[in-house]
PDB file with one MODEL, atoms N, CA, C and O in Angstrom:
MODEL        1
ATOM      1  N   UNK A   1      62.851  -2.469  28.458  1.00  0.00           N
ATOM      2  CA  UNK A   1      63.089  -1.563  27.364  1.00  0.00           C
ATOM      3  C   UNK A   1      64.036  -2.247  26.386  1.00  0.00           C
ATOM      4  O   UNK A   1      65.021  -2.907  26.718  1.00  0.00           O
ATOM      5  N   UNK A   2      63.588  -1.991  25.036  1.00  0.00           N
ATOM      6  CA  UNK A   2      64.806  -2.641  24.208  1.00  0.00           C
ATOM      7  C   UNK A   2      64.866  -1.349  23.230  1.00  0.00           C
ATOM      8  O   UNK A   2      64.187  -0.326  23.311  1.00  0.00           O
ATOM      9  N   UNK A   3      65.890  -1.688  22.264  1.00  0.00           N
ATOM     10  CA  UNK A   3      66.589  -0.649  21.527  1.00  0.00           C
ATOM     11  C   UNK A   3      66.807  -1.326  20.308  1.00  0.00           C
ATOM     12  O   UNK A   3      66.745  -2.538  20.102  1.00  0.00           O
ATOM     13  N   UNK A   4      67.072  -0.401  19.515  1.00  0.00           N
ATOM     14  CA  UNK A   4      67.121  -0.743  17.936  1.00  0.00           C
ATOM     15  C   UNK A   4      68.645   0.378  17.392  1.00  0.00           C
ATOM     16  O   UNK A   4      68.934   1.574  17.426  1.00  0.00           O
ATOM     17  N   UNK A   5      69.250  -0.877  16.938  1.00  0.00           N
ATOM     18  CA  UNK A   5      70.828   0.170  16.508  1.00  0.00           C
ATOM     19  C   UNK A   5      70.905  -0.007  15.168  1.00  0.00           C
ATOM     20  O   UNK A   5      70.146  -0.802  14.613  1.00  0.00           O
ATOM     21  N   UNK A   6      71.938   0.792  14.400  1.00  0.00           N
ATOM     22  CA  UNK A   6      72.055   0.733  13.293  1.00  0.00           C
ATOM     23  C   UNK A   6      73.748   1.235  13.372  1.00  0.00           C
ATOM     24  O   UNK A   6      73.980   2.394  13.030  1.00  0.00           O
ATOM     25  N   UNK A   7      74.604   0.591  13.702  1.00  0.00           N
ATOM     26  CA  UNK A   7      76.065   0.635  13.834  1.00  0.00           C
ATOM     27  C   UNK A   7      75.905   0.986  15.082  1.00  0.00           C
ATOM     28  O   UNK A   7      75.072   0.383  15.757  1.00  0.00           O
ATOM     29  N   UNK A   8      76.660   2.018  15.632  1.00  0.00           N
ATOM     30  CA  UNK A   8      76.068   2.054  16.749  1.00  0.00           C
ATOM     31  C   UNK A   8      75.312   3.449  17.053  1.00  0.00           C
ATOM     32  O   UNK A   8      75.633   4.288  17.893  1.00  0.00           O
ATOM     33  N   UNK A   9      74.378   3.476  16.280  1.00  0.00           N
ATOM     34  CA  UNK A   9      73.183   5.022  16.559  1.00  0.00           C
ATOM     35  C   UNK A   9      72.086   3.953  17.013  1.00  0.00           C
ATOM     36  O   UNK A   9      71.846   2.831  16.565  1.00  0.00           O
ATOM     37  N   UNK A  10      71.468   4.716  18.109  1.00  0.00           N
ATOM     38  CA  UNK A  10      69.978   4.574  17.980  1.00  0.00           C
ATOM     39  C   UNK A  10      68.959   4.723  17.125  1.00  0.00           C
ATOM     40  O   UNK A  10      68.829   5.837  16.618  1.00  0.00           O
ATOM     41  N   UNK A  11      68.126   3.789  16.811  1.00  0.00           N
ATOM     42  CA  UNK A  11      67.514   3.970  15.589  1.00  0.00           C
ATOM     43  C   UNK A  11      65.827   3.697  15.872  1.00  0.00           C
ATOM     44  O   UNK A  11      64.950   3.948  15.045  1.00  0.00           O
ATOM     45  N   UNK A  12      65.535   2.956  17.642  1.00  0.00           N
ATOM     46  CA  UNK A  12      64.314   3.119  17.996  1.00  0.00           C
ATOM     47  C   UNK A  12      64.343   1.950  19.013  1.00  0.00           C
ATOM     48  O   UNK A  12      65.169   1.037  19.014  1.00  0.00           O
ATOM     49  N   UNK A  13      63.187   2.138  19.986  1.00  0.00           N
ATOM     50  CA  UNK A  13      63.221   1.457  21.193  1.00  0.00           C
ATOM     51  C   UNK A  13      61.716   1.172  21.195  1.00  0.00           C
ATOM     52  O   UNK A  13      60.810   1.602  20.480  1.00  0.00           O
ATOM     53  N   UNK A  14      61.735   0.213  22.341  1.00  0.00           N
ATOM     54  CA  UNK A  14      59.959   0.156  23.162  1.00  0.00           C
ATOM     55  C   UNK A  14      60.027  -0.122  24.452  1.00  0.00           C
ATOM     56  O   UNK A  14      60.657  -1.058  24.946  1.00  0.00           O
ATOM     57  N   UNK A  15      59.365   0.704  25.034  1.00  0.00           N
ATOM     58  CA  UNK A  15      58.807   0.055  26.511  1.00  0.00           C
ATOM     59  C   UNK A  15      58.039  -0.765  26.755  1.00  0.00           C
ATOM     60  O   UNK A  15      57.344  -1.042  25.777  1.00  0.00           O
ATOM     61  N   UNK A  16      57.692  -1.621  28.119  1.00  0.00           N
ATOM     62  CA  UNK A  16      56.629  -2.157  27.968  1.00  0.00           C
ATOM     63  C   UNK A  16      56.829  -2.237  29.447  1.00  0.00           C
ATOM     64  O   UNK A  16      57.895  -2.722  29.824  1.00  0.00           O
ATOM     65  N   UNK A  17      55.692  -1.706  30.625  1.00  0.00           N
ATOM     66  CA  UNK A  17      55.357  -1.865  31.862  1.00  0.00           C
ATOM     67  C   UNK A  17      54.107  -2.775  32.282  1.00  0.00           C
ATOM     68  O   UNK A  17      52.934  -2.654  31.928  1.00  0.00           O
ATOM     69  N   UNK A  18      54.608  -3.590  33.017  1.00  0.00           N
ATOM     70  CA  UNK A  18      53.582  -4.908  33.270  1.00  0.00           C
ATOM     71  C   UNK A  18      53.758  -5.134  34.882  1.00  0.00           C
ATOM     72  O   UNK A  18      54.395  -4.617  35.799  1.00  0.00           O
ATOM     73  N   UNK A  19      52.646  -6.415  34.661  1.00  0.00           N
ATOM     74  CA  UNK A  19      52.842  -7.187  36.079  1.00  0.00           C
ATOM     75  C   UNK A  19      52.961  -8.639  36.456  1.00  0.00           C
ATOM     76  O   UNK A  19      52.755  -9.382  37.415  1.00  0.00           O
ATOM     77  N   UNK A  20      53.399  -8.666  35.215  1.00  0.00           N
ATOM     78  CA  UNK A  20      53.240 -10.447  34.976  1.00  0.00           C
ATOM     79  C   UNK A  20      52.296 -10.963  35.578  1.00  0.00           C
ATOM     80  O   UNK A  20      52.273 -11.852  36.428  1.00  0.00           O
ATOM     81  N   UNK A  21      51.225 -10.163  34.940  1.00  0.00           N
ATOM     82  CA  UNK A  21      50.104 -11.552  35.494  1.00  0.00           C
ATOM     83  C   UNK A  21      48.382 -11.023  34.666  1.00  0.00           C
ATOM     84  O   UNK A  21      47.617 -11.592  33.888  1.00  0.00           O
ATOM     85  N   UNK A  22      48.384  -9.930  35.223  1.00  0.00           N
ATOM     86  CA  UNK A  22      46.958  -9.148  34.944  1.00  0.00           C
ATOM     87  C   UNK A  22      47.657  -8.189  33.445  1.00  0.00           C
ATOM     88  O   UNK A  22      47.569  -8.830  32.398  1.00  0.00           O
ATOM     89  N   UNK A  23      48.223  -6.949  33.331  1.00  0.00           N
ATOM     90  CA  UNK A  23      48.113  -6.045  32.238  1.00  0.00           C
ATOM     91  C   UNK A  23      49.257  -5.677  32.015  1.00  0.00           C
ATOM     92  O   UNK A  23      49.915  -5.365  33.008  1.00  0.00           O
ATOM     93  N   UNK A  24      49.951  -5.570  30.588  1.00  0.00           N
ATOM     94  CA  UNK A  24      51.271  -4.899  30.186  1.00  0.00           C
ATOM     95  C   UNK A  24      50.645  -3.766  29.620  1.00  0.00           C
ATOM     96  O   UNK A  24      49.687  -3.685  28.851  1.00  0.00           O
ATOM     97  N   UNK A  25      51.322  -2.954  30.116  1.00  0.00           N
ATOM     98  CA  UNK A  25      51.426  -1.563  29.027  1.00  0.00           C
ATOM     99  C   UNK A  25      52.363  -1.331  27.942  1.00  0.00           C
ATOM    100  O   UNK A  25      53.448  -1.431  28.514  1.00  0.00           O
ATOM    101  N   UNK A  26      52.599  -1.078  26.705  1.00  0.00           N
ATOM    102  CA  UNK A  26      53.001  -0.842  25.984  1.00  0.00           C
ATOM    103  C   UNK A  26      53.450   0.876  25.936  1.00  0.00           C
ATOM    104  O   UNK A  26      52.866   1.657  25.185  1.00  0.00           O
ATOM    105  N   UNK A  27      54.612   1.318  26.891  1.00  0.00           N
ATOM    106  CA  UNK A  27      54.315   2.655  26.779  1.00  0.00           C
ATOM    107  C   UNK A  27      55.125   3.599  25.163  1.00  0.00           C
ATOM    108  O   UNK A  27      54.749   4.679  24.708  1.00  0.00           O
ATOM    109  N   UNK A  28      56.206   2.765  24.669  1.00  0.00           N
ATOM    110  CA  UNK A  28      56.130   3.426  23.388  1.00  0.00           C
ATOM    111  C   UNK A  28      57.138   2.990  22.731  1.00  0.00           C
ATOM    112  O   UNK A  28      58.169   2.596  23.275  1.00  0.00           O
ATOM    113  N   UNK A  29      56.910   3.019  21.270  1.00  0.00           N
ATOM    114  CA  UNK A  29      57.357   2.144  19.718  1.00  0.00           C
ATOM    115  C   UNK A  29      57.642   3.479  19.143  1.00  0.00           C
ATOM    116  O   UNK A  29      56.885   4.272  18.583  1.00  0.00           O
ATOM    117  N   UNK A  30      59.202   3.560  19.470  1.00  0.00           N
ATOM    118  CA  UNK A  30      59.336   4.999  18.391  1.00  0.00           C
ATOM    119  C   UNK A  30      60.625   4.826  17.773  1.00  0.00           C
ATOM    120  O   UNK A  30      61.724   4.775  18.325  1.00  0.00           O
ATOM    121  N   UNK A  31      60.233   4.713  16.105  1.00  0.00           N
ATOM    122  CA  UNK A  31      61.222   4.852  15.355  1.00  0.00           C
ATOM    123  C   UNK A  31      61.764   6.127  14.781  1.00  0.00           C
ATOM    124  O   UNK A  31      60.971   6.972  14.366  1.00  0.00           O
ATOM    125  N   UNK A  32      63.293   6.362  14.717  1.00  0.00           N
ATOM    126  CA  UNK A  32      63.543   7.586  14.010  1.00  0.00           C
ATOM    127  C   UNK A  32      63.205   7.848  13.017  1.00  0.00           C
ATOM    128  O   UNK A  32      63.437   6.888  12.282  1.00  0.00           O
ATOM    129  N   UNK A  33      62.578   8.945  12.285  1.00  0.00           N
ATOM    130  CA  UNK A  33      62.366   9.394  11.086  1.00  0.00           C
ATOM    131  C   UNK A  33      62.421   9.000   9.859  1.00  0.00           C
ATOM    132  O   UNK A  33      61.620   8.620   9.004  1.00  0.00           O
ATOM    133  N   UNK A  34      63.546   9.171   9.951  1.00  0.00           N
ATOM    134  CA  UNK A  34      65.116   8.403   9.370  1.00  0.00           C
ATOM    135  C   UNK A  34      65.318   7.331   8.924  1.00  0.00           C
ATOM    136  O   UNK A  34      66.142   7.002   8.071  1.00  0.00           O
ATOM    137  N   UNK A  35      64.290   6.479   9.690  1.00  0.00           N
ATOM    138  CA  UNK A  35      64.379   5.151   9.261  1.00  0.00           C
ATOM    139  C   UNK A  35      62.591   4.664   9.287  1.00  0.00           C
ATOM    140  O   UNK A  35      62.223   3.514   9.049  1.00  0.00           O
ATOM    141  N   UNK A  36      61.985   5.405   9.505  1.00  0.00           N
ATOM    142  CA  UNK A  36      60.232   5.006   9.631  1.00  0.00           C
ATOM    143  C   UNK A  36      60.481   4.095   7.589  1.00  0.00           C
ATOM    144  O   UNK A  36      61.384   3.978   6.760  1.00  0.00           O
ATOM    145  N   UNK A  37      59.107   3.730   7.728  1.00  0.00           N
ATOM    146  CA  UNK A  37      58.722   2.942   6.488  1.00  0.00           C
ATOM    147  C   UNK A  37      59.403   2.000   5.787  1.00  0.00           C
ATOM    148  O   UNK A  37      59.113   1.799   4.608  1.00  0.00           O
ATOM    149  N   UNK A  38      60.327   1.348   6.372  1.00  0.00           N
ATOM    150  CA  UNK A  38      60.800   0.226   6.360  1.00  0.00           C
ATOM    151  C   UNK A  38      60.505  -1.436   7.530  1.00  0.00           C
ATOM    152  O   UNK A  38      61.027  -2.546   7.644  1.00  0.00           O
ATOM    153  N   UNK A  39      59.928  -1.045   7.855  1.00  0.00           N
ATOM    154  CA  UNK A  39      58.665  -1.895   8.672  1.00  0.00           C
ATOM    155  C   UNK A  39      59.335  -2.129  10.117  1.00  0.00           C
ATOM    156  O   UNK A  39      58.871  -3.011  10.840  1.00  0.00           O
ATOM    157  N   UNK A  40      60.380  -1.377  10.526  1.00  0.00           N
ATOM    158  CA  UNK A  40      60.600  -1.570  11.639  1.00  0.00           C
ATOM    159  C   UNK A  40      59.720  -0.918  12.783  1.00  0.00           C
ATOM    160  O   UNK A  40      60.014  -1.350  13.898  1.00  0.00           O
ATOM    161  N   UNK A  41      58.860  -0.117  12.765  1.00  0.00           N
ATOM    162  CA  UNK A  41      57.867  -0.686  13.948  1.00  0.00           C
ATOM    163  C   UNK A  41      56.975  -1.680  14.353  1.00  0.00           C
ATOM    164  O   UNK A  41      56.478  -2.048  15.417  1.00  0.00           O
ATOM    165  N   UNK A  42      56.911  -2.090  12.855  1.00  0.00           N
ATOM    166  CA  UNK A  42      55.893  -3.419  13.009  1.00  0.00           C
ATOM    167  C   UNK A  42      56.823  -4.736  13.390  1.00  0.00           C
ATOM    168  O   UNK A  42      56.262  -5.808  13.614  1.00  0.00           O
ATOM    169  N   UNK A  43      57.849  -4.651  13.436  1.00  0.00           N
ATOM    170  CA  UNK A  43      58.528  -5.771  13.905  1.00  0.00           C
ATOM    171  C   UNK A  43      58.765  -5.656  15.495  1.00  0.00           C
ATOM    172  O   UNK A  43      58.637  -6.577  16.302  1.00  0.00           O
ATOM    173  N   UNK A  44      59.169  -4.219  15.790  1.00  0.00           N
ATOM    174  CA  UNK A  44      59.423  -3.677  16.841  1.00  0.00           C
ATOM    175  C   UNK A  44      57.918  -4.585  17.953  1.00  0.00           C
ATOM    176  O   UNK A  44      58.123  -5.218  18.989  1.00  0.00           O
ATOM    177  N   UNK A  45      56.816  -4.397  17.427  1.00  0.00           N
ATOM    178  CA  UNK A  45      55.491  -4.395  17.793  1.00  0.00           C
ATOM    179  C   UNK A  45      55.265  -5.792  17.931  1.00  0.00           C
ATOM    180  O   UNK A  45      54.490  -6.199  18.797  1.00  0.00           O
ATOM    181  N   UNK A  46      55.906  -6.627  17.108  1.00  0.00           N
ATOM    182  CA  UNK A  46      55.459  -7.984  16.642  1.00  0.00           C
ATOM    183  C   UNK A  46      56.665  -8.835  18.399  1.00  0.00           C
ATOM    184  O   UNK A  46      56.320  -9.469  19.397  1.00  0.00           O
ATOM    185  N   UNK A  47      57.664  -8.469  18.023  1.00  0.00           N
ATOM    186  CA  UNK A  47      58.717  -8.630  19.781  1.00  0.00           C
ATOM    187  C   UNK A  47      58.124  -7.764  20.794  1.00  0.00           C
ATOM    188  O   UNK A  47      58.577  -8.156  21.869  1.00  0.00           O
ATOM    189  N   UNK A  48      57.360  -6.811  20.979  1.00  0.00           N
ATOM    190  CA  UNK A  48      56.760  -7.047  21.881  1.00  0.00           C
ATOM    191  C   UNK A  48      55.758  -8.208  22.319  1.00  0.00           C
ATOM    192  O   UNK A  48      55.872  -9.121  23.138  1.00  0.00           O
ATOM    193  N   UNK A  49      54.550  -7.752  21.306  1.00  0.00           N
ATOM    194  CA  UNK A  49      53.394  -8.790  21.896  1.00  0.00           C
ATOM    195  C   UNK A  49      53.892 -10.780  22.092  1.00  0.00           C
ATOM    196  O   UNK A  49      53.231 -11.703  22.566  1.00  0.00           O
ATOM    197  N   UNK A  50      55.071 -10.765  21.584  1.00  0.00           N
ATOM    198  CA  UNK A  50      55.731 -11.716  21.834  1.00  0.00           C
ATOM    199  C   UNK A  50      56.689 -11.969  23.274  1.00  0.00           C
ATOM    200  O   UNK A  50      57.364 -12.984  23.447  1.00  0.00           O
ATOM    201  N   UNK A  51      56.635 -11.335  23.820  1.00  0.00           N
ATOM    202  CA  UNK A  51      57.412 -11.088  25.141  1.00  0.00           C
ATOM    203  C   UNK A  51      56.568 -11.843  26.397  1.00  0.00           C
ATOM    204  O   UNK A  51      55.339 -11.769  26.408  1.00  0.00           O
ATOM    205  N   UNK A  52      57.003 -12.279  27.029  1.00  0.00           N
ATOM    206  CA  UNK A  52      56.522 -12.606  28.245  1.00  0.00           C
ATOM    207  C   UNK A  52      55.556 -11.706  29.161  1.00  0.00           C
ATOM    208  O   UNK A  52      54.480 -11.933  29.713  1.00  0.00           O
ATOM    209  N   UNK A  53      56.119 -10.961  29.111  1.00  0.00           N
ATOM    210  CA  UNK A  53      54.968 -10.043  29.847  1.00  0.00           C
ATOM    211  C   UNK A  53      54.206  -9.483  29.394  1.00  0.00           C
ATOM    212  O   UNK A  53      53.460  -8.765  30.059  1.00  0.00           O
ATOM    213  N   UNK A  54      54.102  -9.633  27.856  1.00  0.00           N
ATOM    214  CA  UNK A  54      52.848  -9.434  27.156  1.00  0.00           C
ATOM    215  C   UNK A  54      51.847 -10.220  27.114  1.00  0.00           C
ATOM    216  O   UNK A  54      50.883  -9.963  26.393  1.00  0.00           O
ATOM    217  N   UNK A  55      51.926 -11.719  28.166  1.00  0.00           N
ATOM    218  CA  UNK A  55      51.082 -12.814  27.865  1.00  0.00           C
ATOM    219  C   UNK A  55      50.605 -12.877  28.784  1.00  0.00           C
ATOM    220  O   UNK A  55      50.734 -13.854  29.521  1.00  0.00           O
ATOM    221  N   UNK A  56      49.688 -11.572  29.138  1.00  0.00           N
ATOM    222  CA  UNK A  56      48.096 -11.156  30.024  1.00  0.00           C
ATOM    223  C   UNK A  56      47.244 -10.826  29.685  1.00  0.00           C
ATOM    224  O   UNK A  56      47.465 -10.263  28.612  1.00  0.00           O
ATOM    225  N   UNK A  57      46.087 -10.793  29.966  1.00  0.00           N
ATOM    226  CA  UNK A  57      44.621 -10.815  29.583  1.00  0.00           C
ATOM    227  C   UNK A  57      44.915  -8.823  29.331  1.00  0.00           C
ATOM    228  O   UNK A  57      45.413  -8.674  28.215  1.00  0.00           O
ATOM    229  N   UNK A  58      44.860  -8.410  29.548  1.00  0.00           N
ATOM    230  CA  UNK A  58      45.066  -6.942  28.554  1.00  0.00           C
ATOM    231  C   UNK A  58      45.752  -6.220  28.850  1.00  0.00           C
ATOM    232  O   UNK A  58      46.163  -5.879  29.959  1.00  0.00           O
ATOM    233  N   UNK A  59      46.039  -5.774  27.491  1.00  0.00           N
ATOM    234  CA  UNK A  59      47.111  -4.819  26.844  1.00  0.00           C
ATOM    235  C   UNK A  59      47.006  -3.767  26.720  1.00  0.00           C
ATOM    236  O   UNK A  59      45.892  -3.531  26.253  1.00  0.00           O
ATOM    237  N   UNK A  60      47.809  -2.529  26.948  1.00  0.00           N
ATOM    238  CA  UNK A  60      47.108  -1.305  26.863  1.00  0.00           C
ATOM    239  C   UNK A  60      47.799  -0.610  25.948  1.00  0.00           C
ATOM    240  O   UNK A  60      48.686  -1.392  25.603  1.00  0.00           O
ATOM    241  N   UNK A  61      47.923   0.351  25.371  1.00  0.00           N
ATOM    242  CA  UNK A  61      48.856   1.243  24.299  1.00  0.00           C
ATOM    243  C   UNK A  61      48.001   2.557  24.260  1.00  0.00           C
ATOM    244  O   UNK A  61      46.830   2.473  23.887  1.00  0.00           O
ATOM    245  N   UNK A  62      48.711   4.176  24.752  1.00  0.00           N
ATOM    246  CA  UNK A  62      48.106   5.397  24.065  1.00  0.00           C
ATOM    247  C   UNK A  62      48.977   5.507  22.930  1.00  0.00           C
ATOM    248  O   UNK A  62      49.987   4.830  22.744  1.00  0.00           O
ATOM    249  N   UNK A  63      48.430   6.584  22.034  1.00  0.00           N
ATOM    250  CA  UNK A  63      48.718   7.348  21.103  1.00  0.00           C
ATOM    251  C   UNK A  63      48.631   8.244  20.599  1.00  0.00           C
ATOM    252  O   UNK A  63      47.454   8.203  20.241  1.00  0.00           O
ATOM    253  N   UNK A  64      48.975   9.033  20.292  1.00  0.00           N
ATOM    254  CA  UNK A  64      48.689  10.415  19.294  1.00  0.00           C
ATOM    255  C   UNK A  64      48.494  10.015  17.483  1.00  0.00           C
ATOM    256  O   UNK A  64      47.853  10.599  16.609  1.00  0.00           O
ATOM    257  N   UNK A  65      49.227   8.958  17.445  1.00  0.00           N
ATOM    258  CA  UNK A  65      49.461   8.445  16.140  1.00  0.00           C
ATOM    259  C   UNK A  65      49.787   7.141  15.584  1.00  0.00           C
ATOM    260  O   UNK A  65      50.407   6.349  16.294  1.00  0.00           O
ATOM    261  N   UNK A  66      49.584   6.950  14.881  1.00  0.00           N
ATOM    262  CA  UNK A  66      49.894   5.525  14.135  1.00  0.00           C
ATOM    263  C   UNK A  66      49.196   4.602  14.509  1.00  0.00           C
ATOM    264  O   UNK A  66      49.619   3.527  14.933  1.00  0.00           O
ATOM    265  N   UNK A  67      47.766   5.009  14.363  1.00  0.00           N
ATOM    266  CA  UNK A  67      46.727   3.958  15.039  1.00  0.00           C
ATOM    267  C   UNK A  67      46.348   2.630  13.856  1.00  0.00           C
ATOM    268  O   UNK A  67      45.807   1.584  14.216  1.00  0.00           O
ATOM    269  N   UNK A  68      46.733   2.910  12.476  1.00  0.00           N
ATOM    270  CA  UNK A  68      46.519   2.270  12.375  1.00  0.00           C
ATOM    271  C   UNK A  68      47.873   0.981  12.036  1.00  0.00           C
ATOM    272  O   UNK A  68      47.865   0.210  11.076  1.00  0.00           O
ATOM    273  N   UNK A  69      48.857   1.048  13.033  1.00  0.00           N
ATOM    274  CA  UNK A  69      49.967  -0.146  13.048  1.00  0.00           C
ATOM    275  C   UNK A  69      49.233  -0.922  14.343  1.00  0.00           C
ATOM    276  O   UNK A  69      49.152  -2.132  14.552  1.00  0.00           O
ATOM    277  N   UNK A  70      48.764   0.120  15.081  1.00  0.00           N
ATOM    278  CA  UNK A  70      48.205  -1.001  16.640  1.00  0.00           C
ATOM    279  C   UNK A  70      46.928  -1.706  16.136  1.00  0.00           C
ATOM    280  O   UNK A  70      46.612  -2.753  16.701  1.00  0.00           O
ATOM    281  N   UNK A  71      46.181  -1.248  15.154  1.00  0.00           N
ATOM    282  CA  UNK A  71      45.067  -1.846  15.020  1.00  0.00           C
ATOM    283  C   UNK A  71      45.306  -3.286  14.300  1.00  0.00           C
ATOM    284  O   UNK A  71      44.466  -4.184  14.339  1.00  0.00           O
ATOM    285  N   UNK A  72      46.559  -3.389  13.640  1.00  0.00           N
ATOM    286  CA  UNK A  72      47.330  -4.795  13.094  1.00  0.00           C
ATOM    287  C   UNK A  72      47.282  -5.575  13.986  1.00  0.00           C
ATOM    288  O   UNK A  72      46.932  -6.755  13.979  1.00  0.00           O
ATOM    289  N   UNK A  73      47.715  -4.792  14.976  1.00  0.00           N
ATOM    290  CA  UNK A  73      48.279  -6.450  16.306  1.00  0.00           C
ATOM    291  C   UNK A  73      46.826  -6.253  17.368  1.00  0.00           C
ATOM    292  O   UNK A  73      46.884  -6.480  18.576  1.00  0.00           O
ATOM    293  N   UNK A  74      45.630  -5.823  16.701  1.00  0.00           N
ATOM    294  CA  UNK A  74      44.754  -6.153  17.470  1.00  0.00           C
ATOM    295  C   UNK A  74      44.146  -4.917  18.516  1.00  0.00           C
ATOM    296  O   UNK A  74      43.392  -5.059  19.478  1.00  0.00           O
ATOM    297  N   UNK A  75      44.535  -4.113  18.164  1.00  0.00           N
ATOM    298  CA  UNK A  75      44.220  -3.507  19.222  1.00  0.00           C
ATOM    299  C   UNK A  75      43.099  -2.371  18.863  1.00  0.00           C
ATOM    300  O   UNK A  75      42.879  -2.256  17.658  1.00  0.00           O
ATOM    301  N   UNK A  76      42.269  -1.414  19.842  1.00  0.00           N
ATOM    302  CA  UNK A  76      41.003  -1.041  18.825  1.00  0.00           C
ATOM    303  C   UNK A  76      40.980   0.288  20.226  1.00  0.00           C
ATOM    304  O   UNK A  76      41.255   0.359  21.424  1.00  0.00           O
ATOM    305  N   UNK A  77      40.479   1.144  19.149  1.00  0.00           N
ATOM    306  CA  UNK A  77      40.279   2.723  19.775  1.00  0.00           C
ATOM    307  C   UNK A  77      39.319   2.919  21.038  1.00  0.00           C
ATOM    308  O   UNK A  77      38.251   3.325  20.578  1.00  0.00           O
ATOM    309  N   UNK A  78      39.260   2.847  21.948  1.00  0.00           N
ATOM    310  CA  UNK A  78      38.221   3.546  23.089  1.00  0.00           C
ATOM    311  C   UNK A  78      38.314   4.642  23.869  1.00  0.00           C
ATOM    312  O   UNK A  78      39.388   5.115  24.241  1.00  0.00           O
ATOM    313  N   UNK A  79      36.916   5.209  24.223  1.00  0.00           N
ATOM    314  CA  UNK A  79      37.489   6.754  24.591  1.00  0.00           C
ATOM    315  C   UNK A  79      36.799   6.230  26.144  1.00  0.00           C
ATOM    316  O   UNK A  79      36.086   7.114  26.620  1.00  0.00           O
ATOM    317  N   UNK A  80      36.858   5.351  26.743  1.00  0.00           N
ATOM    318  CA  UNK A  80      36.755   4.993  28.544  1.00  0.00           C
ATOM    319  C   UNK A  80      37.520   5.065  29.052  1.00  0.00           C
ATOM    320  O   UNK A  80      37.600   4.486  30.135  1.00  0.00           O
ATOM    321  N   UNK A  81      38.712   5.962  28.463  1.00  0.00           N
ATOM    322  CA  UNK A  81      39.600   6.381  29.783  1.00  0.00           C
ATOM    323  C   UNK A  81      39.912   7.077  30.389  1.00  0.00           C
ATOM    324  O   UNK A  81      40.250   7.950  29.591  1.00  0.00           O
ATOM    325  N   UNK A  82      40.223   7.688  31.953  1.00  0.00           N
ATOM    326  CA  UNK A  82      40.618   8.436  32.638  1.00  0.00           C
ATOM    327  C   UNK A  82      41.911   8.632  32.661  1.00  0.00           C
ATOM    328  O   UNK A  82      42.849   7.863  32.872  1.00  0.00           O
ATOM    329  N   UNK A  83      41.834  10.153  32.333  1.00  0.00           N
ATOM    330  CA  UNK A  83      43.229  10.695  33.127  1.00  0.00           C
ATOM    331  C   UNK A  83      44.162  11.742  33.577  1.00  0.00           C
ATOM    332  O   UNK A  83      43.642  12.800  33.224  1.00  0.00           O
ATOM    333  N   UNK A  84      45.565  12.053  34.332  1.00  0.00           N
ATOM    334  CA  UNK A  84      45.645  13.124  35.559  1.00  0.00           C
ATOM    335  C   UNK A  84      46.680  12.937  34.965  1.00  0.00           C
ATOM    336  O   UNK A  84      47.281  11.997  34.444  1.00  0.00           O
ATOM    337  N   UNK A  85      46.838  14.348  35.178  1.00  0.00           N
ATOM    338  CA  UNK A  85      48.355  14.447  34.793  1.00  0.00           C
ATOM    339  C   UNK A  85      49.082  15.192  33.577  1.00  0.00           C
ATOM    340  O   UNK A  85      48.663  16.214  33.034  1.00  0.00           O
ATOM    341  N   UNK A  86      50.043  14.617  33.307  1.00  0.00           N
ATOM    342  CA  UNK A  86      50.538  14.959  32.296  1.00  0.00           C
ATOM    343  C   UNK A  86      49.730  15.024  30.709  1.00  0.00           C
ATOM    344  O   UNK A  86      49.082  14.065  30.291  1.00  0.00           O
ATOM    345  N   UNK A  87      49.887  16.248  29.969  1.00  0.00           N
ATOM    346  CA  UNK A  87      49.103  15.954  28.772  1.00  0.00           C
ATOM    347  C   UNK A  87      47.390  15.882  28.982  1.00  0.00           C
ATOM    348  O   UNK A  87      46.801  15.172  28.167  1.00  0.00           O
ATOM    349  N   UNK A  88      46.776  16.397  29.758  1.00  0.00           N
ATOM    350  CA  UNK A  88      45.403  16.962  30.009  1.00  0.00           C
ATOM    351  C   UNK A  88      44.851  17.450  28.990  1.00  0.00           C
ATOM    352  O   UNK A  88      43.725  17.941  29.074  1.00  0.00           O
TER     353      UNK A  88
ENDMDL
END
């Protein structure tokens, strides 16, 4: 997990769950409000896929929104997925 400050407030973070080897997940790029449209998710996005454990054959990311910043770094909409749980 990393973090994004601005003195010392939080100003936005990302996860990223992997296995160093086969798939990282990208579980989430969220900037405050407050500070959206100044391109800090796309930088946020750009240190991820730059990370070590982003350097596996696939990547995963959900969303509700902002599909088209993931579609920058490559990434593309499919509805083949399963799932339990939370948010049904």
């Amino acid at each position: 997990m990393s973090s994004l400050f601005k003195n010392d407030q939080p100003v936005g973070f990302t996860r990223i769950v992997g296995d160093n080897s086969t798939f990282a997940w990208i579980c989430d790029v969220y900037v405050h409000p407050n500070f959206q449209g100044r391109g800090l998710g796309k930088w946020m996005m750009e240190c991820c896929l730059a990370h070590p454990i982003c350097k596996v054959h696939i990547k995963l990311l959900a969303t509700r929104d902002a599909h088209g910043l993931y579609e920058k770094y490559g990434f593309v909409r499919k509805e083949c997925m399963m799932l339990r749980g939370a948010g049904e």
